[in-house]
Structures are given as structure tokens and as C-alpha cells.
DRENTORKOL-3810 file (N, C-alpha, C; in nm, 4 decimals):
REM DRENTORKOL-3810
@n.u->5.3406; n.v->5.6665; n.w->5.8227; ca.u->5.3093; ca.v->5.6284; ca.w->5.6861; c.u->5.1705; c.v->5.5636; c.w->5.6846
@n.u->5.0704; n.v->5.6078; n.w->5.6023; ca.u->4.9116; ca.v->5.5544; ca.w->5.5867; c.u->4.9699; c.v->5.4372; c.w->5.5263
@n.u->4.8802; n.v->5.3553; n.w->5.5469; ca.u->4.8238; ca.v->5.1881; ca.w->5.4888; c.u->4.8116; c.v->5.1925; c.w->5.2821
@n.u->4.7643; n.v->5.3132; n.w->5.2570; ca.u->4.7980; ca.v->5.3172; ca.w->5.1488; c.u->4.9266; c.v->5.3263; c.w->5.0543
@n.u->4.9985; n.v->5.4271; n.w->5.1400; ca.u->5.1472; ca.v->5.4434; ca.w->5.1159; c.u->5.2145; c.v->5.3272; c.w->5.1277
@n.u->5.2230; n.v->5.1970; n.w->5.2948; ca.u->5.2868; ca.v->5.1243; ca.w->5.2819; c.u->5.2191; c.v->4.9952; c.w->5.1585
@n.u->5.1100; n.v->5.0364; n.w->5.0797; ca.u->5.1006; ca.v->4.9353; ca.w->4.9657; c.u->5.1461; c.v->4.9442; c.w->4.8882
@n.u->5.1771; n.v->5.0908; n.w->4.8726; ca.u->5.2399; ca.v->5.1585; ca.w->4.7325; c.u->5.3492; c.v->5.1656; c.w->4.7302
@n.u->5.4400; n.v->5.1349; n.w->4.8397; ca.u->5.6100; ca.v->5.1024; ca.w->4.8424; c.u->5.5728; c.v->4.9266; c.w->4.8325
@n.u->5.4987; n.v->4.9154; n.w->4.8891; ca.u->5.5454; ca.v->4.6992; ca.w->4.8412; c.u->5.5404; c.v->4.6907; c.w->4.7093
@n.u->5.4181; n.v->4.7037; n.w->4.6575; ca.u->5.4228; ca.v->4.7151; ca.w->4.4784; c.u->5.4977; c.v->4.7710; c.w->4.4434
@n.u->5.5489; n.v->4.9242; n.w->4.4708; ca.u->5.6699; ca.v->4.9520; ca.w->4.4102; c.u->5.8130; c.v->4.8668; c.w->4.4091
@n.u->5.8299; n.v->4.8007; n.w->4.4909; ca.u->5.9216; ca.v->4.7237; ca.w->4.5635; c.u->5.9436; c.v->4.5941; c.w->4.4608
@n.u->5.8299; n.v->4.5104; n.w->4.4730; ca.u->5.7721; ca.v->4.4287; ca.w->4.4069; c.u->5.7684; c.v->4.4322; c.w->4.2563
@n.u->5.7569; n.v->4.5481; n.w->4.2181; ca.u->5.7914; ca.v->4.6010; ca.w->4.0075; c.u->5.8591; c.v->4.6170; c.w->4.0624
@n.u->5.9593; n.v->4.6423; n.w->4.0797; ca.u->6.1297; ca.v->4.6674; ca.w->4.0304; c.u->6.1984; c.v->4.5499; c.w->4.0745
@n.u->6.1555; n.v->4.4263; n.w->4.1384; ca.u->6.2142; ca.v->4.2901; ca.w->4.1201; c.u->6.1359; c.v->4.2392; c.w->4.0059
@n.u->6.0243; n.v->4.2386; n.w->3.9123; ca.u->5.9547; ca.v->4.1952; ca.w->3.8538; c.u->6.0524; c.v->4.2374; c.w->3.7122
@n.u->6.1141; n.v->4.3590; n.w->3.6683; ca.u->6.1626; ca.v->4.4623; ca.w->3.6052; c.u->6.2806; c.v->4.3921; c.w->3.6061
@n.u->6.3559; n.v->4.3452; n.w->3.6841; ca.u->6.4664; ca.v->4.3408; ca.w->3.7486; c.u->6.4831; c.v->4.1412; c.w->3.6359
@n.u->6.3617; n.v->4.0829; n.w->3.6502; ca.u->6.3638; ca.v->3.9183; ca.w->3.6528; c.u->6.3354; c.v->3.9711; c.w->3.4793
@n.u->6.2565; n.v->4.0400; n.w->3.4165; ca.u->6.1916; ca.v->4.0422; ca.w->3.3076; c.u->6.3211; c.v->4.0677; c.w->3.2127
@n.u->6.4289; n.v->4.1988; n.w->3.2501; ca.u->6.5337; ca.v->4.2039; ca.w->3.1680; c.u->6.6326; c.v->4.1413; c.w->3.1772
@n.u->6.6714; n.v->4.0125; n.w->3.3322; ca.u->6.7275; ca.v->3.9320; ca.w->3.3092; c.u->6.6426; c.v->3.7966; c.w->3.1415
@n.u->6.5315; n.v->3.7642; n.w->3.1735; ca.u->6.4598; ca.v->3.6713; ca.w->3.0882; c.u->6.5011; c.v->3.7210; c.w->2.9179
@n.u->6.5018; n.v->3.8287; n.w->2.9256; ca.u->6.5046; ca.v->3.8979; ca.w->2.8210; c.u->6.6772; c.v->3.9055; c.w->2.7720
@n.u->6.7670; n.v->3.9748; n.w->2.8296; ca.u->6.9091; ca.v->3.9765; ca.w->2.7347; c.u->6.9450; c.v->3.8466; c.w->2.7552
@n.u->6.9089; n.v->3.7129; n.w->2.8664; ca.u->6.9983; ca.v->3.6311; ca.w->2.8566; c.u->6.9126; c.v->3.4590; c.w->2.7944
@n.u->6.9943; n.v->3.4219; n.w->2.7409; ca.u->6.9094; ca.v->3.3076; ca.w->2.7131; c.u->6.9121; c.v->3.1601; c.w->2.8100
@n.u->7.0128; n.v->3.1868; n.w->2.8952; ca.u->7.0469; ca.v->3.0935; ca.w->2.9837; c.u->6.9626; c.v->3.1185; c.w->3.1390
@n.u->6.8690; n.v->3.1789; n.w->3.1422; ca.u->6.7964; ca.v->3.2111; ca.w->3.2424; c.u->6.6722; c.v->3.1787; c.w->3.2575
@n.u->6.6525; n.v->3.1155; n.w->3.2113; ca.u->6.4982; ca.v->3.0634; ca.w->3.1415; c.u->6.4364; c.v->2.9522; c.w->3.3036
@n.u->6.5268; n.v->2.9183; n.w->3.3783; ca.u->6.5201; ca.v->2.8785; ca.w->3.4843; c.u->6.4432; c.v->2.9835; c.w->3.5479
@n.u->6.4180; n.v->3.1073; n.w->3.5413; ca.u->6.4020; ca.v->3.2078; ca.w->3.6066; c.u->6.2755; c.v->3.2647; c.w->3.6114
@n.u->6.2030; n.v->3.1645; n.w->3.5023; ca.u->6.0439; ca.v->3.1936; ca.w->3.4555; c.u->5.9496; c.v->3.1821; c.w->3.5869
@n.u->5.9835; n.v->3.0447; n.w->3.6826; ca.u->5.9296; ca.v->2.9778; ca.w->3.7692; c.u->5.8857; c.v->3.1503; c.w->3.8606
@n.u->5.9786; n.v->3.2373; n.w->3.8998; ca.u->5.9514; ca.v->3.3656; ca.w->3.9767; c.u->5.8844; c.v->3.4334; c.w->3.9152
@n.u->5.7764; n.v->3.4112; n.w->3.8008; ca.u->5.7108; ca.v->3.5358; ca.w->3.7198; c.u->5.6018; c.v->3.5433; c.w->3.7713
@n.u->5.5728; n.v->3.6949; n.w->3.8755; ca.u->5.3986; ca.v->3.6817; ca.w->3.9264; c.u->5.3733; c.v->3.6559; c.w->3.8492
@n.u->5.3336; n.v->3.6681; n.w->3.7289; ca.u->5.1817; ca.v->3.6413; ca.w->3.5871; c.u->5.2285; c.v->3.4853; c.w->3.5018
@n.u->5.2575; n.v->3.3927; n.w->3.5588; ca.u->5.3445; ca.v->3.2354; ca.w->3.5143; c.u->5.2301; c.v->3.1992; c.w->3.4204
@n.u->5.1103; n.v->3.2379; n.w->3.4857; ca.u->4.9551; ca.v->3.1937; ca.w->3.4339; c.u->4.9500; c.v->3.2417; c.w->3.2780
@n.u->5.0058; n.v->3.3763; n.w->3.2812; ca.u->4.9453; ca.v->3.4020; ca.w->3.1351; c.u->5.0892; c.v->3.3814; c.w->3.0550
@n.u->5.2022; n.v->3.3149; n.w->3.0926; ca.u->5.3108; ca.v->3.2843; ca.w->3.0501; c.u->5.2245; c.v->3.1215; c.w->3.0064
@n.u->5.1963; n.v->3.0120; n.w->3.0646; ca.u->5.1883; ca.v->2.9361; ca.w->3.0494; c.u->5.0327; c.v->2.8934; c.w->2.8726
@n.u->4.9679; n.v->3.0271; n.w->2.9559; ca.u->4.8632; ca.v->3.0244; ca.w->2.8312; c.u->4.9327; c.v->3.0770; c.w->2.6868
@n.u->5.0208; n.v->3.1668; n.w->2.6791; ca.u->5.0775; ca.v->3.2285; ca.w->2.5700; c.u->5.1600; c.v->3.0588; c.w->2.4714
@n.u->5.2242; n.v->3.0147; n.w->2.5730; ca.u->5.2561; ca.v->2.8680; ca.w->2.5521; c.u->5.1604; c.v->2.8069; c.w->2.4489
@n.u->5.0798; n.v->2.7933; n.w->2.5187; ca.u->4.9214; ca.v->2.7115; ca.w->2.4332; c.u->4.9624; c.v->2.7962; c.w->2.2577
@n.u->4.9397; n.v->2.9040; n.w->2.2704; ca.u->4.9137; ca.v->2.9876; ca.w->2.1188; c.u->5.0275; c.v->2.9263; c.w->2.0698
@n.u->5.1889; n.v->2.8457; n.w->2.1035; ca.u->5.2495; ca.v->2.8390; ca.w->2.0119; c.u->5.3939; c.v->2.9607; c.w->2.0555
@n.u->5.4222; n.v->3.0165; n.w->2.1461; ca.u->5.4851; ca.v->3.1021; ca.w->2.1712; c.u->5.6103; c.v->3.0062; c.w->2.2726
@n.u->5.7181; n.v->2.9761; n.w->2.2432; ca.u->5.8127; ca.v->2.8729; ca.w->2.2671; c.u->5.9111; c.v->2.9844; c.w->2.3464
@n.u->5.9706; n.v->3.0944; n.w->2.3340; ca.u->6.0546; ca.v->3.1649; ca.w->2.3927; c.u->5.9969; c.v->3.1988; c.w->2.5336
@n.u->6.0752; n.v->3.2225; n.w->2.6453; ca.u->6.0590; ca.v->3.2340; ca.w->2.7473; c.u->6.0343; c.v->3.3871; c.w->2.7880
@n.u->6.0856; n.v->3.4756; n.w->2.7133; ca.u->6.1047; ca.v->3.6335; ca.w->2.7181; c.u->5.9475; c.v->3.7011; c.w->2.7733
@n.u->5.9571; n.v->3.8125; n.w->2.8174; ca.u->5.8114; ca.v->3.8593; ca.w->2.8552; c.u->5.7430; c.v->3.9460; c.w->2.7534
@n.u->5.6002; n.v->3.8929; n.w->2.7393; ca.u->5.5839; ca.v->3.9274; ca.w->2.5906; c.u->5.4801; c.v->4.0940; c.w->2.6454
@n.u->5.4318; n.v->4.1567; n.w->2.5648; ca.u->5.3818; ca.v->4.2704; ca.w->2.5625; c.u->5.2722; c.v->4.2432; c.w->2.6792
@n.u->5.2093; n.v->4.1479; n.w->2.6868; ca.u->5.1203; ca.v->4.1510; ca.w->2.8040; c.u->5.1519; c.v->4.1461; c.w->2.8855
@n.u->5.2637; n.v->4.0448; n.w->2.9551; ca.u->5.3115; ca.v->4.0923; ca.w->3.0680; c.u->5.3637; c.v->4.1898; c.w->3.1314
@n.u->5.4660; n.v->4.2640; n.w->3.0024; ca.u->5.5058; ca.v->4.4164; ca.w->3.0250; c.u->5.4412; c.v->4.4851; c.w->3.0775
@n.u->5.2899; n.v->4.5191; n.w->3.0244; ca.u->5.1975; ca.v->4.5780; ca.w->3.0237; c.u->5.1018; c.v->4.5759; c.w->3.1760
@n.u->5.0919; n.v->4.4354; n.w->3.2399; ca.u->5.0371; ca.v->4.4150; ca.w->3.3242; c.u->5.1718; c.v->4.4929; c.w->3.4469
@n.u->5.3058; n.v->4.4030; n.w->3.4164; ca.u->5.3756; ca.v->4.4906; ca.w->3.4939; c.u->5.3742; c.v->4.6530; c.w->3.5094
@n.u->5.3618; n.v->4.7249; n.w->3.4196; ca.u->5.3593; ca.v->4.8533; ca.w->3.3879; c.u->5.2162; c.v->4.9177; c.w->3.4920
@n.u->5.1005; n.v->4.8462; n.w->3.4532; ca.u->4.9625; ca.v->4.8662; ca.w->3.5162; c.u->4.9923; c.v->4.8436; c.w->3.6956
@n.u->5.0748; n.v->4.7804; n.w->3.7148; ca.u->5.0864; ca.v->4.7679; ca.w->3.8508; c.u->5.1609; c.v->4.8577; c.w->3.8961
@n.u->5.2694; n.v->4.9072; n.w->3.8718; ca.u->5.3766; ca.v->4.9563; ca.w->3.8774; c.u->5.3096; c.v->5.1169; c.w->3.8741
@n.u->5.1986; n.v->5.1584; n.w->3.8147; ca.u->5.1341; ca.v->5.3051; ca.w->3.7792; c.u->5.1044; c.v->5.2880; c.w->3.9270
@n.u->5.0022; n.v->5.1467; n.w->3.9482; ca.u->4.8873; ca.v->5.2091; ca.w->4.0677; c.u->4.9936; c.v->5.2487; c.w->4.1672
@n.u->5.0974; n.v->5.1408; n.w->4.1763; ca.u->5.1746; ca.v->5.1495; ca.w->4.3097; c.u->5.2761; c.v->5.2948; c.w->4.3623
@n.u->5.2868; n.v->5.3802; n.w->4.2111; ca.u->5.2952; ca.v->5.4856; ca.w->4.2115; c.u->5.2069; c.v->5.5660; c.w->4.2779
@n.u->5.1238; n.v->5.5888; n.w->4.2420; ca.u->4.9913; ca.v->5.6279; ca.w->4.2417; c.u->4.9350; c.v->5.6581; c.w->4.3932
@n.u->4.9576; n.v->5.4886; n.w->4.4357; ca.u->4.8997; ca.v->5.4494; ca.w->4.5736; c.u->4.9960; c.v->5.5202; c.w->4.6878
@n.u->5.1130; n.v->5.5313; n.w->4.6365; ca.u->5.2176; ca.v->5.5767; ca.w->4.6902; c.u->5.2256; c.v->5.7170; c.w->4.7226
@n.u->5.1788; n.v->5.8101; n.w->4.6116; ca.u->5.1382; ca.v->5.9242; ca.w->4.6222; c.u->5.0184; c.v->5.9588; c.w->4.6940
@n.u->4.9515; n.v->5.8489; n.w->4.7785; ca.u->4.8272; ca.v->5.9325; ca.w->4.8544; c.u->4.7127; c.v->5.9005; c.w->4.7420
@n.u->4.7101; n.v->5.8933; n.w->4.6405; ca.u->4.5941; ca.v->5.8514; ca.w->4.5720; c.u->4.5068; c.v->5.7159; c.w->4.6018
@n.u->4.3642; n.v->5.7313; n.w->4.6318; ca.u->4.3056; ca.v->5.6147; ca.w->4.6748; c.u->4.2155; c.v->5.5514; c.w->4.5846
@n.u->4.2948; n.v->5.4591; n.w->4.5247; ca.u->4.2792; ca.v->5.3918; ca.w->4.4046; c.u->4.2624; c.v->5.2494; c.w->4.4433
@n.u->4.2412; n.v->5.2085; n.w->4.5660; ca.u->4.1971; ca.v->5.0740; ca.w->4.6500; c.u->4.1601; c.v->4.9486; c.w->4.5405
@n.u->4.0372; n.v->4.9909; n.w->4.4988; ca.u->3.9056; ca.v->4.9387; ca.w->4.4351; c.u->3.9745; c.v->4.9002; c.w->4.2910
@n.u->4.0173; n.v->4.9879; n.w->4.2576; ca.u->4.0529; ca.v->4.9602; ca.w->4.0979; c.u->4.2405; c.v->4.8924; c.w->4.1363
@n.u->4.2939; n.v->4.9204; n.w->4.2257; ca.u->4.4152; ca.v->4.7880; ca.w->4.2212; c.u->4.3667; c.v->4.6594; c.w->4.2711
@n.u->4.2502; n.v->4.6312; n.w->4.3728; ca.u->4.2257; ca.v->4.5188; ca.w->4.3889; c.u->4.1593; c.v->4.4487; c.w->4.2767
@n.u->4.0715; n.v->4.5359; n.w->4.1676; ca.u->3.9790; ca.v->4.4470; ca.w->4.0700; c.u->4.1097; c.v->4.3888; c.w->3.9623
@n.u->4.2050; n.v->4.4856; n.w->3.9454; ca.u->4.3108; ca.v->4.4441; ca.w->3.8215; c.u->4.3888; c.v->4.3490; c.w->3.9084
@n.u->4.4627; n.v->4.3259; n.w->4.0670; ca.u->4.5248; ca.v->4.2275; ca.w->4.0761; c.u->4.3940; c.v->4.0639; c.w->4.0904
@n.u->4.3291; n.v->4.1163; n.w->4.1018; ca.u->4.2259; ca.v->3.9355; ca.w->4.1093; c.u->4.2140; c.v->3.9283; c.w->3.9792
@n.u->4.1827; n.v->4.0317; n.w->3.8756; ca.u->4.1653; ca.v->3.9513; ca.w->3.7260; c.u->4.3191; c.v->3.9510; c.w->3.6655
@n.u->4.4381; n.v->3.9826; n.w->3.7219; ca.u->4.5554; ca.v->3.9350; ca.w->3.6639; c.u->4.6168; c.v->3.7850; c.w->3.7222
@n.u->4.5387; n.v->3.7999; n.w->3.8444; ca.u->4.6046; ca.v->3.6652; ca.w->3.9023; c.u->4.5019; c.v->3.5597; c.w->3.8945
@n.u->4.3642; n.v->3.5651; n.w->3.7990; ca.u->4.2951; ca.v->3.4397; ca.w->3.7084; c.u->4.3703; c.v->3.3481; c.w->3.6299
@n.u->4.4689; n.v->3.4035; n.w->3.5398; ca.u->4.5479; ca.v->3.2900; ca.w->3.4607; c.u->4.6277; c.v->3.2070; c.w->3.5298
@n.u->4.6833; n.v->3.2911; n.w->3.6652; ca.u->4.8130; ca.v->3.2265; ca.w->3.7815; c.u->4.7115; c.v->3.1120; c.w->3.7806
@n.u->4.5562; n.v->3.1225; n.w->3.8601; ca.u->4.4890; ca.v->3.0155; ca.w->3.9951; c.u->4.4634; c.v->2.8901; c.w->3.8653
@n.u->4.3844; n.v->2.9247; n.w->3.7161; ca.u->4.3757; ca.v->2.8665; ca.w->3.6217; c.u->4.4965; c.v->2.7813; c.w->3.6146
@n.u->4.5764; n.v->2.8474; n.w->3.5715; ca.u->4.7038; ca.v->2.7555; ca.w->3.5249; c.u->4.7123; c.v->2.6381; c.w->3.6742
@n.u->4.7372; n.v->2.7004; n.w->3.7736; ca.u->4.7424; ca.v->2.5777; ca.w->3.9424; c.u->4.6248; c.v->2.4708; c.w->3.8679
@n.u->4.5368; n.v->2.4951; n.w->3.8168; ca.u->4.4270; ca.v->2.4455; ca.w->3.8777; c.u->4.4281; c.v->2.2636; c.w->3.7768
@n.u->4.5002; n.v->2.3397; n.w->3.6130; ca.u->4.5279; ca.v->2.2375; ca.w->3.5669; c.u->4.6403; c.v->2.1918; c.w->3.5754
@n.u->4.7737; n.v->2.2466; n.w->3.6021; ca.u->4.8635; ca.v->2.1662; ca.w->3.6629; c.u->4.8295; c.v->2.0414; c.w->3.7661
@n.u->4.7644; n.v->2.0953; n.w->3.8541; ca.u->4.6885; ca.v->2.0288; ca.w->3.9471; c.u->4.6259; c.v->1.8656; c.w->3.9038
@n.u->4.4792; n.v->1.9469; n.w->3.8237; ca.u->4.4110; ca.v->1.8405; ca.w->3.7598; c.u->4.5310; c.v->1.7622; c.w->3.7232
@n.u->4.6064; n.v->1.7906; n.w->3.6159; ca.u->4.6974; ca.v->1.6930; ca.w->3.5146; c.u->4.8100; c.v->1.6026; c.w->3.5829
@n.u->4.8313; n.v->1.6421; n.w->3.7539; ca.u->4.9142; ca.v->1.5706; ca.w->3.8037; c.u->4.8192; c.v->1.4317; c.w->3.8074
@n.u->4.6730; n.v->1.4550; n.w->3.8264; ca.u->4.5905; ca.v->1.3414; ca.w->3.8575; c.u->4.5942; c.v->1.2022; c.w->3.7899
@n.u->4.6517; n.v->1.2227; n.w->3.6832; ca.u->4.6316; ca.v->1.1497; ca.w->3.5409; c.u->4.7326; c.v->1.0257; c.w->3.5491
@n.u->4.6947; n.v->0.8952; n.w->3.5397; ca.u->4.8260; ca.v->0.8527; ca.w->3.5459; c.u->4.9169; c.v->0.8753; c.w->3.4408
@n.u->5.0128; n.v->0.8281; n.w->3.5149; ca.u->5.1741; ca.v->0.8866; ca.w->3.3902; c.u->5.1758; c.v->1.0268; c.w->3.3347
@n.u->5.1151; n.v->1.0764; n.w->3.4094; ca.u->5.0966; ca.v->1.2596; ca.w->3.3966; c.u->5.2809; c.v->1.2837; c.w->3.4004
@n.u->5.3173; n.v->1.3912; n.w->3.3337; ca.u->5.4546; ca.v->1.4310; ca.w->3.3344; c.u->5.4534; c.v->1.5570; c.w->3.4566
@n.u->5.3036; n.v->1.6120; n.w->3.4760; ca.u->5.3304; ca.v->1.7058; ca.w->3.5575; c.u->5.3073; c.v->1.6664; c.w->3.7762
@n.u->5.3472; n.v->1.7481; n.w->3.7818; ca.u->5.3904; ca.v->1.6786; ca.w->3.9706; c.u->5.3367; c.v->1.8504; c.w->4.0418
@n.u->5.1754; n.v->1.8204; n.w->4.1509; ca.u->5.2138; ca.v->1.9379; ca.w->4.2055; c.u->5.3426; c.v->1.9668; c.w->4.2723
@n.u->5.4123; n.v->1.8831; n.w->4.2981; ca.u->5.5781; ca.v->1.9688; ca.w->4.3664; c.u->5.6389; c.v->2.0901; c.w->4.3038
@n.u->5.5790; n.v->2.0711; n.w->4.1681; ca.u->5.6195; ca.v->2.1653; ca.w->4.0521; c.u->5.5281; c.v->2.3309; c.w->4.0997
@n.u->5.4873; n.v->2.3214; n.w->4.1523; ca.u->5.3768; ca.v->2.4465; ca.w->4.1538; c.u->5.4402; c.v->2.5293; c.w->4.3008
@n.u->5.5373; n.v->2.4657; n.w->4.3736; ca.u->5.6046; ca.v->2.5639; ca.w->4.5135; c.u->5.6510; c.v->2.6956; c.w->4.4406
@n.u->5.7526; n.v->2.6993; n.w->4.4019; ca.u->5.7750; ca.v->2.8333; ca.w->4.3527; c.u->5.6917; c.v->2.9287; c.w->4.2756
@n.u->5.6153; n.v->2.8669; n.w->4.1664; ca.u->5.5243; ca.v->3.0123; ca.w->4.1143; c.u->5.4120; c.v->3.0170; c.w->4.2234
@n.u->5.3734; n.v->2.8931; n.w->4.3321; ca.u->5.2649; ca.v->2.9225; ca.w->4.4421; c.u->5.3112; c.v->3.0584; c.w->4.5521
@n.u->5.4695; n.v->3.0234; n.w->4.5831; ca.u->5.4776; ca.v->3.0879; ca.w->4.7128; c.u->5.5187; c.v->3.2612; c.w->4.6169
@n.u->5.5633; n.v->3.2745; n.w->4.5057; ca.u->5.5832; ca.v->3.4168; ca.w->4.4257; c.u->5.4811; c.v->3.4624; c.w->4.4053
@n.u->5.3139; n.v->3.3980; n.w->4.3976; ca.u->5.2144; ca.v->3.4286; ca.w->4.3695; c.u->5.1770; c.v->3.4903; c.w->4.5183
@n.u->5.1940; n.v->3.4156; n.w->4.6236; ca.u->5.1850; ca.v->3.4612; ca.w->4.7218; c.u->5.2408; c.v->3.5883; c.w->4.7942
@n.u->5.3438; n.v->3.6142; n.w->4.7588; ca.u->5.4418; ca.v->3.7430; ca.w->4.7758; c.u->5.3994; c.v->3.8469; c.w->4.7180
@n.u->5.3563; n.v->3.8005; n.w->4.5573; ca.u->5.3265; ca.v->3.8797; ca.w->4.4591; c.u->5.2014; c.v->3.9431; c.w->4.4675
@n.u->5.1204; n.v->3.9004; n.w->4.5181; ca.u->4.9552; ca.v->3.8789; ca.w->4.4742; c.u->4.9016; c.v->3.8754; c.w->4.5960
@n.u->4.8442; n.v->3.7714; n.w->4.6639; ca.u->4.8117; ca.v->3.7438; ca.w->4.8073; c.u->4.8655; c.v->3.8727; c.w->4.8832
@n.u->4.9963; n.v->3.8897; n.w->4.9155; ca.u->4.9972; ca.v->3.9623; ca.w->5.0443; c.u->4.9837; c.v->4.1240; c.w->5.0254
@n.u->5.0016; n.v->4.1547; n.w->4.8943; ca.u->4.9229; ca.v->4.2877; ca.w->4.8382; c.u->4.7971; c.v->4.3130; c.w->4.8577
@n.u->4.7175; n.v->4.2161; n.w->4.7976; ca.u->4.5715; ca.v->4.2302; ca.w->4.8025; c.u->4.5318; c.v->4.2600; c.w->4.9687
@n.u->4.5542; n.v->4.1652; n.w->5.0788; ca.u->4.5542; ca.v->4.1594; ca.w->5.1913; c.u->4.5842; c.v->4.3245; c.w->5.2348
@n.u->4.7081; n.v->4.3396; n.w->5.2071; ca.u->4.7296; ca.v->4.4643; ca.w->5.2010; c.u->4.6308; c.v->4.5685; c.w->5.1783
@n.u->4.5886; n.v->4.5620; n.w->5.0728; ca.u->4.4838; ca.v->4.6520; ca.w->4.9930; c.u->4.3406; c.v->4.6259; c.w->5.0958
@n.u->4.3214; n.v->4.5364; n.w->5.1278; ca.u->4.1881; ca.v->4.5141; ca.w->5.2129; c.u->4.1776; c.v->4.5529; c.w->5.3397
@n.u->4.3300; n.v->4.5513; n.w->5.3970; ca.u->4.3143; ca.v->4.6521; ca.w->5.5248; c.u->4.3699; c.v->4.7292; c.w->5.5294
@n.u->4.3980; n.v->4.8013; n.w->5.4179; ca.u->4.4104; ca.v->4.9838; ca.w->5.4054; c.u->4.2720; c.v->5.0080; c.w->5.3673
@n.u->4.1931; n.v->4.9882; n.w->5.2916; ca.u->4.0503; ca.v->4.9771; ca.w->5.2673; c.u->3.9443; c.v->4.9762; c.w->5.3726
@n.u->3.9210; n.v->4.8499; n.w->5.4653; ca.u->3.8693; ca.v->4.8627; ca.w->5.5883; c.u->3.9221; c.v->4.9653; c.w->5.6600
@n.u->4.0372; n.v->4.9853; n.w->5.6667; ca.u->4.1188; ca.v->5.0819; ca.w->5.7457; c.u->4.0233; c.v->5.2338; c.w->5.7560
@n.u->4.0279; n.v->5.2193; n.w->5.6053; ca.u->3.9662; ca.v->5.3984; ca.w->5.5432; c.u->3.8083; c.v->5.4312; c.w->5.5714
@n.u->3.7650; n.v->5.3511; n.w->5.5320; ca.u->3.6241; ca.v->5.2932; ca.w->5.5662; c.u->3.6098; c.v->5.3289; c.w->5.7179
@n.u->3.6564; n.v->5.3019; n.w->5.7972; ca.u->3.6313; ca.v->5.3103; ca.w->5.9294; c.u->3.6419; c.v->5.4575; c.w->5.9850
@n.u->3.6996; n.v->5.5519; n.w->5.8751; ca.u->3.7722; ca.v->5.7032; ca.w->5.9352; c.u->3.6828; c.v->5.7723; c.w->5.9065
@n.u->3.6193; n.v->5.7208; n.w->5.7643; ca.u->3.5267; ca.v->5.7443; ca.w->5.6808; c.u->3.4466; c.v->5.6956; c.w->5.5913
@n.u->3.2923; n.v->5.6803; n.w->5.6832; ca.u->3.1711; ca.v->5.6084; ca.w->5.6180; c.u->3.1462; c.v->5.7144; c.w->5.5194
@n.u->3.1488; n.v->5.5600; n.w->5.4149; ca.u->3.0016; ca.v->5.6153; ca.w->5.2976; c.u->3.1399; c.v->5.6435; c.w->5.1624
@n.u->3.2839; n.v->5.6037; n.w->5.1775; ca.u->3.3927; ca.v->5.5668; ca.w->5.0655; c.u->3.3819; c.v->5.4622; c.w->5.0338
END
């Protein structure tokens, strides 16, 4: 199995637990505990800001799931689409590092309500999610590169 293929079964792997958490969030209302596992928490937490109180996954996340879920198809099929899954997972996982960054800041504050302790689970799902894909993607990339200069 090429380096591309085994990226394109993790992402595949990876959307269909994502798929799997989104239509739990979605038929049940008692699951809302369940947000903490959402690779994209970042743009969950910004949607928050606009005023958006339900926990459910709204069209952007769908959407981002969906966009991942193509390449990993895609990647899966032998298509070498490297470049364009690494640029969409670093600008999907901007709202994740954003959101850390003021959680972070805001633990600083005294009598802050927020605690980095709070940030283990969407850190280490970001990591699963995000991190070890990309990694992925960078040495199937170098990988290719090396078989063949000048891709």
C-alpha cells in the first residue's frame, strides 16, 4: 500500500468517526458532552460568539467534514492531491489553534472561569485528527518527491 493510500484510509477512517459523533450531536440532545471530540471545536466555539447556543453541527462543519472525507477518497484512489489536503487541513485547523490560544490567554486572567485542563480532549482529538494526518501527508509527499524530482 503507497503512503498515499495509507492517508486516504486514516481520513477515511477518521470521517466516518467524525460522521459517526456529528449524527450522534445531532438526533440526541443529551450528548452535548460529546462536542469536546469535534476535530473543528475551533469553528464550533467561534459560531458560539455569533449567538448560535445549540450544540448540533452546523453547515460548516458538515461541509468541512464532507471536504475531507472527498480528499481522503480521492487520496485513497491513487490521486495525488498532497498539496491541496495539506493547505485545507492547516486552514481548517486555524480556528482549533485560535480557539487554544484564547482559552489559553483567558485561563491567565484572574478568576478566569476557563482552566487549560479544559483543552486535553479537543488538544489530543486535534492531534489524532489533524497533526498525525498532516505528518502523514508530509511523508507521503517527501516520500514522492524523492521517486520523483521536479512534483
Amino acid at each position: 500500500m503507497t503512503r498515499t493510500r495509507i492517508l486516504g484510509t486514516y481520513l477515511l477512517v477518521g470521517c466516518c468517526l467524525q460522521v459517526l459523533l456529528y449524527l450522534a450531536l445531532t438526533v440526541s440532545n443529551t450528548c452535548d458532552w460529546l462536542c469536546c471530540f469535534d476535530a473543528r471545536s475551533g469553528i464550533t466555539f467561534f459560531e458560539s460568539w455569533q449567538g448560535r447556543g445549540q450544540m448540533t453541527p452546523s453547515i460548516v462543519r458538515w461541509f468541512a467534514l464532507g471536504w475531507i472525507l472527498a480528499l481522503g477518497v480521492l487520496l485513497f484512489a491513487g490521486r495525488r492531491l498532497l498539496k491541496i489536503y495539506i493547505v485545507s487541513e492547516i486552514v481548517l485547523s486555524l480556528p482549533n489553534i485560535a480557539f487554544f490560544a484564547l482559552i489559553a490567554l483567558a485561563s491567565l486572567a484572574p478568576g478566569s472561569h476557563f482552566s487549560v485542563r479544559q483543552l486535553f480532549w479537543p488538544v489530543l482529538v486535534m492531534i489524532v485528527f489533524s497533526i498525525v494526518p498532516l505528518v502523514l501527508a508530509f511523508w507521503s509527499r517527501k516520500h514522492h518527491q524523492t521517486l520523483t524530482p521536479g512534483i
